[in-house]
C-alpha positions as CSV (number, residue, x, y, z in Angstrom):
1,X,-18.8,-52.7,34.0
2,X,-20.1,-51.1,30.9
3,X,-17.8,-51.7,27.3
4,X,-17.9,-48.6,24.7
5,X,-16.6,-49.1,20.8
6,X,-16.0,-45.6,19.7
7,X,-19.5,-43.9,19.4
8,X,-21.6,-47.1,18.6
9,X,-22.3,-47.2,23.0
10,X,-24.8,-44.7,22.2
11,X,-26.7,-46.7,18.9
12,X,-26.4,-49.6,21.0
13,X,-28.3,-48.3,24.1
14,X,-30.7,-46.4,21.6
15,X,-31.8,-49.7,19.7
16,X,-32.3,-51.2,23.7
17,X,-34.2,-48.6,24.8
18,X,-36.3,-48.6,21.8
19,X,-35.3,-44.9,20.5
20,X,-34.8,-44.4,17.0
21,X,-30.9,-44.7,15.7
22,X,-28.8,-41.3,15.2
23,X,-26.5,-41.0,12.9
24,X,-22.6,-40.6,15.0
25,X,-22.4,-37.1,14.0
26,X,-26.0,-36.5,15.4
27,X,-25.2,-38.7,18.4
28,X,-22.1,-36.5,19.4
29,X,-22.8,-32.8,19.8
30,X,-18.7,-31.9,19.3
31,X,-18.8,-33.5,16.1
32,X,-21.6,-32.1,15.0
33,X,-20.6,-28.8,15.6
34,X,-16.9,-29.6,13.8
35,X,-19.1,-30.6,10.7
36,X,-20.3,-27.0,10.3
37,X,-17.5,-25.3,8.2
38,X,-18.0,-28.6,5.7
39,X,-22.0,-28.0,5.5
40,X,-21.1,-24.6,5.1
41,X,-18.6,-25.2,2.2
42,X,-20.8,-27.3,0.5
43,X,-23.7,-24.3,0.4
44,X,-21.2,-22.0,-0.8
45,X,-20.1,-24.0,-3.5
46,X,-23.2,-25.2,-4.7
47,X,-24.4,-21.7,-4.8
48,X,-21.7,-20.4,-6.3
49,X,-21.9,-23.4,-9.2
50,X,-25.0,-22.9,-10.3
51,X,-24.5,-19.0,-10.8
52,X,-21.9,-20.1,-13.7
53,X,-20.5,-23.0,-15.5
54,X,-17.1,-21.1,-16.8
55,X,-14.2,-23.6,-15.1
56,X,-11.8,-21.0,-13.4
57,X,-9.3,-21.9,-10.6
58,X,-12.1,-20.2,-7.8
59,X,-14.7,-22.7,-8.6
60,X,-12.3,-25.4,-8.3
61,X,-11.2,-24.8,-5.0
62,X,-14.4,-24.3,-3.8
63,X,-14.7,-27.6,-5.2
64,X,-12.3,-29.2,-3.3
65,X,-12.7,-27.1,-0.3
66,X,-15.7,-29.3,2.1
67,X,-13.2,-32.6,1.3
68,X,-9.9,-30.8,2.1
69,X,-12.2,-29.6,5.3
70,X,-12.7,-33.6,5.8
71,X,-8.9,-34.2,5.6
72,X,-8.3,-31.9,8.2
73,X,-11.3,-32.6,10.7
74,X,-10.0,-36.5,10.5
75,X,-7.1,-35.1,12.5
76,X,-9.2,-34.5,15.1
77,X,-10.1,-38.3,15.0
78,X,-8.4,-40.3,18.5
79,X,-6.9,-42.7,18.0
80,X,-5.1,-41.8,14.6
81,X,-3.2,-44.6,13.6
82,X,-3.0,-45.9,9.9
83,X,-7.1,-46.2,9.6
84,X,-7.3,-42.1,9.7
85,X,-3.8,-41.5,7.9
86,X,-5.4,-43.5,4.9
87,X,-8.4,-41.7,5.0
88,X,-6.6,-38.3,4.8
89,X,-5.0,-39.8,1.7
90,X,-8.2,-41.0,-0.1
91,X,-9.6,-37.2,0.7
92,X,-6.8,-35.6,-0.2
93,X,-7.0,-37.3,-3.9
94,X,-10.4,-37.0,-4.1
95,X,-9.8,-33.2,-3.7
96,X,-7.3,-33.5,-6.5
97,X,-9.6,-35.4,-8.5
98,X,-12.4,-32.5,-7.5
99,X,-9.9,-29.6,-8.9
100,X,-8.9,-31.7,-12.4
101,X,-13.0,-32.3,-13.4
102,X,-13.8,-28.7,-13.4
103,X,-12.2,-28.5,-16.4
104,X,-13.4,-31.2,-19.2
105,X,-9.9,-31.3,-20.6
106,X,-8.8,-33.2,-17.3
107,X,-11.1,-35.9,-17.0
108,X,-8.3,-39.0,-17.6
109,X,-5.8,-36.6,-14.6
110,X,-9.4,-36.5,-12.5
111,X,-10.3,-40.4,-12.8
112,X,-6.7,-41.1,-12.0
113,X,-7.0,-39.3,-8.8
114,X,-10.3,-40.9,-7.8
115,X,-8.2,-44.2,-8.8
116,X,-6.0,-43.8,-5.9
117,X,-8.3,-42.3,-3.5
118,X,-10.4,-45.6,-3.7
119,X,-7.0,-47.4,-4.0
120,X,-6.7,-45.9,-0.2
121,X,-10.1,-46.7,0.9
122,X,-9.4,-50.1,-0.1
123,X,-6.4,-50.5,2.0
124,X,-7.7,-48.6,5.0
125,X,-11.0,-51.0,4.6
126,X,-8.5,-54.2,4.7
127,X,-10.0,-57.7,3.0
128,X,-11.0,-59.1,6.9
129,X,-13.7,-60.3,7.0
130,X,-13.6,-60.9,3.5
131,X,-17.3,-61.8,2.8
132,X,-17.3,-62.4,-0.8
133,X,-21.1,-63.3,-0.9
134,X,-21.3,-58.8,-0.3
135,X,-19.7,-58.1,-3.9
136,X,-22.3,-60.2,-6.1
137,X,-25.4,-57.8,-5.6
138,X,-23.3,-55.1,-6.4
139,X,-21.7,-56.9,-9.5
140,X,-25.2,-57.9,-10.7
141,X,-26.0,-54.1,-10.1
142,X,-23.7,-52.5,-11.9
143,X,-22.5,-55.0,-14.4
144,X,-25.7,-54.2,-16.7
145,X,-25.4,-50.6,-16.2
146,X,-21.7,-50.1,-17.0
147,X,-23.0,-52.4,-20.5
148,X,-25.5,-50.3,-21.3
149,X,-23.1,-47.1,-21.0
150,X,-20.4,-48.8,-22.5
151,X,-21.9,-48.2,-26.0
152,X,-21.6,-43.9,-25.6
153,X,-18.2,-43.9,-24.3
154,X,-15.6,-42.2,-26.2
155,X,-13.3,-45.5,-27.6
156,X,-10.0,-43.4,-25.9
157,X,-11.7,-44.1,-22.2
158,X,-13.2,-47.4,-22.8
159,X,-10.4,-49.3,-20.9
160,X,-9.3,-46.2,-18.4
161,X,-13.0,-46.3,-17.6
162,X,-13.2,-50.3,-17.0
163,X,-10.0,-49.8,-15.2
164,X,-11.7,-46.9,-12.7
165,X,-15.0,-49.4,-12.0
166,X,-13.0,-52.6,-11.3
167,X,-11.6,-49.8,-8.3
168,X,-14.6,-48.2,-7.8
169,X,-16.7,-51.4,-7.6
170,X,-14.3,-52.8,-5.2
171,X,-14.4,-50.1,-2.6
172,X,-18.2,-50.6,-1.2
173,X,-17.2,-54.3,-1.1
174,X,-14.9,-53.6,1.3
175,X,-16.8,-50.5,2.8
176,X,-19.8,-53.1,3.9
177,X,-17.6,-55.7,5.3
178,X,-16.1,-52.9,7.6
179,X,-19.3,-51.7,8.6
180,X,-20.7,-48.8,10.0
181,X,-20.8,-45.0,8.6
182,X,-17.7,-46.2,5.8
183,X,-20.5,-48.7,4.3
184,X,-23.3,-46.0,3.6
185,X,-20.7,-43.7,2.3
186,X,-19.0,-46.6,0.2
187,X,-22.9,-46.8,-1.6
188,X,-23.4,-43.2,-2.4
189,X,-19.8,-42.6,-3.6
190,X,-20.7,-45.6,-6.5
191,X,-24.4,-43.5,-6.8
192,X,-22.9,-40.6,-7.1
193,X,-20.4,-41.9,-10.0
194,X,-23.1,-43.4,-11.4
195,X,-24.9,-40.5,-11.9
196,X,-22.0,-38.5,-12.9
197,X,-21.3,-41.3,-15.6
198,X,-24.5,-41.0,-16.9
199,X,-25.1,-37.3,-17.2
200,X,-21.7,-37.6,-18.4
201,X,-21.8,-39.9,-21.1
202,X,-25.9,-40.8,-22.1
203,X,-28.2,-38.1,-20.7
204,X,-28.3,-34.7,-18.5
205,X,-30.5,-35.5,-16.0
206,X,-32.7,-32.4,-14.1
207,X,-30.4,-31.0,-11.6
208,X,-27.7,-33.5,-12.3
209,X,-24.5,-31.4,-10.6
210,X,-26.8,-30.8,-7.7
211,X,-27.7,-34.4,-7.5
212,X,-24.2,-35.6,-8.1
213,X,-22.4,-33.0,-5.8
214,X,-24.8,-33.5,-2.9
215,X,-24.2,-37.9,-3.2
216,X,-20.6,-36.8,-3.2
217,X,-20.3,-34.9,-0.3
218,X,-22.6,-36.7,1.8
219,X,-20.4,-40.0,0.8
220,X,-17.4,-38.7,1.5
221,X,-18.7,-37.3,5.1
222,X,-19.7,-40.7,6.3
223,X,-17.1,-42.3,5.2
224,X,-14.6,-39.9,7.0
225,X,-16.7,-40.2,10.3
226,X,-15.7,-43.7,10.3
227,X,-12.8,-42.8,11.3
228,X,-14.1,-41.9,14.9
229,X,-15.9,-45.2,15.3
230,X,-13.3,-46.7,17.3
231,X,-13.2,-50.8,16.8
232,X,-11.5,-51.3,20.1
233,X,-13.6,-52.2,23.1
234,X,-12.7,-49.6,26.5
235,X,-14.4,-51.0,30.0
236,X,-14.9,-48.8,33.0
């Protein structure tokens, strides 16, 4: 009798046999090859974004277009159930939130949006286990650096802002107790703000939209592949 959770048979057999871990979109061809158009979208609108700068309704759907890719590919995802449903929310936020920060103008409509996507993470993560002791190295983390940015934001987004991290910190929290692909993502969603927040508000850093794009993407990829990493145990 052999037991399989989702795609994690295959890591577990890897670590026994001594082969080096995969991640589940390497480790299952089909998904691999369904991940294409979202690569693909990604290359186009990175290309496309560092041609010109000038917001315009093309560049943001090309913007939104690898997560609304996402959204759909979760359908794919068996079992459904609430866990995928909640991720197709979060996604389709974040794509909002994507559209609204082409233009500078929407930043407070943007944040808002990637408010309730991580509102949705948060509930498809759940608070069991709870493991508190997980949220302290990202508090001592990110405490000092939202302190030291804290001095540069505009007073009008101070509290929205504070508002957003409380969220934002929360998610990867919860990501990490989950485990899996959802916890790796969780991390380079809150790298990927903080990167944002500092070319943003402090400093441009060299290649900071590539940098910050790339984090993004690659975040909100892992985090939606969790969604085929089944919890529930099958024997045979």
């Amino acid at each position: 009798m052999q037991a399989t959770v989702g795609g994690r048979r295959s890591d577990l057999d890897a670590r026994k046999e001594g082969l080096p871990w995969r991640p589940p979109f390497l480790a299952q061809p089909r998904m691999g090859l369904g991940l294409l158009p979202f690569f693909l979208a990604c290359a186009v609108y990175l290309l496309v974004q560092s041609s010109t700068d000038q917001p315009s309704r093309v560049s943001a759907l090309l913007k939104s277009l690898p997560v609304l890719y996402l959204a759909g590919f979760l359908g794919t995802a068996h079992p459904g159930g609430g866990y995928r449903s909640l991720l197709q929310g979060a996604l389709l936020c974040s794509a909002v939130g994507d559209a609204c920060l082409v233009w500078p103008e929407a930043f407070l409509h943007g944040m808002a949006a990637f408010g309730l996507a991580h509102l949705l993470y948060l509930w498809a993560f759940g608070l069991t286990p709870l493991k508190p002791g997980l949220l302290l190295p990202i508090l001592l983390v990110c405490a000092p650096y939202f302190g030291f940015l804290l001095p540069h934001f505009p007073p009008s987004l101070v509290w929205p802002l504070l508002a957003y991290s409380t969220v934002l910190l929360s998610m990867p929290w919860r990501a990490l107790a989950r485990g899996g692909s959802a916890r790796w993502g969780a991390l380079l969603f809150l790298l990927s703000d903080a990167m944002l927040a500092w070319n943003t508000f402090f400093h441009q850093l060299p290649h900071g939209h590539l940098l910050v794009m790339t984090t993004y993407y690659l975040a909100q990829m892992l985090i939606a592949v969790s969604a085929f990493q089944s919890p529930r145990l099958k024997s045979h």
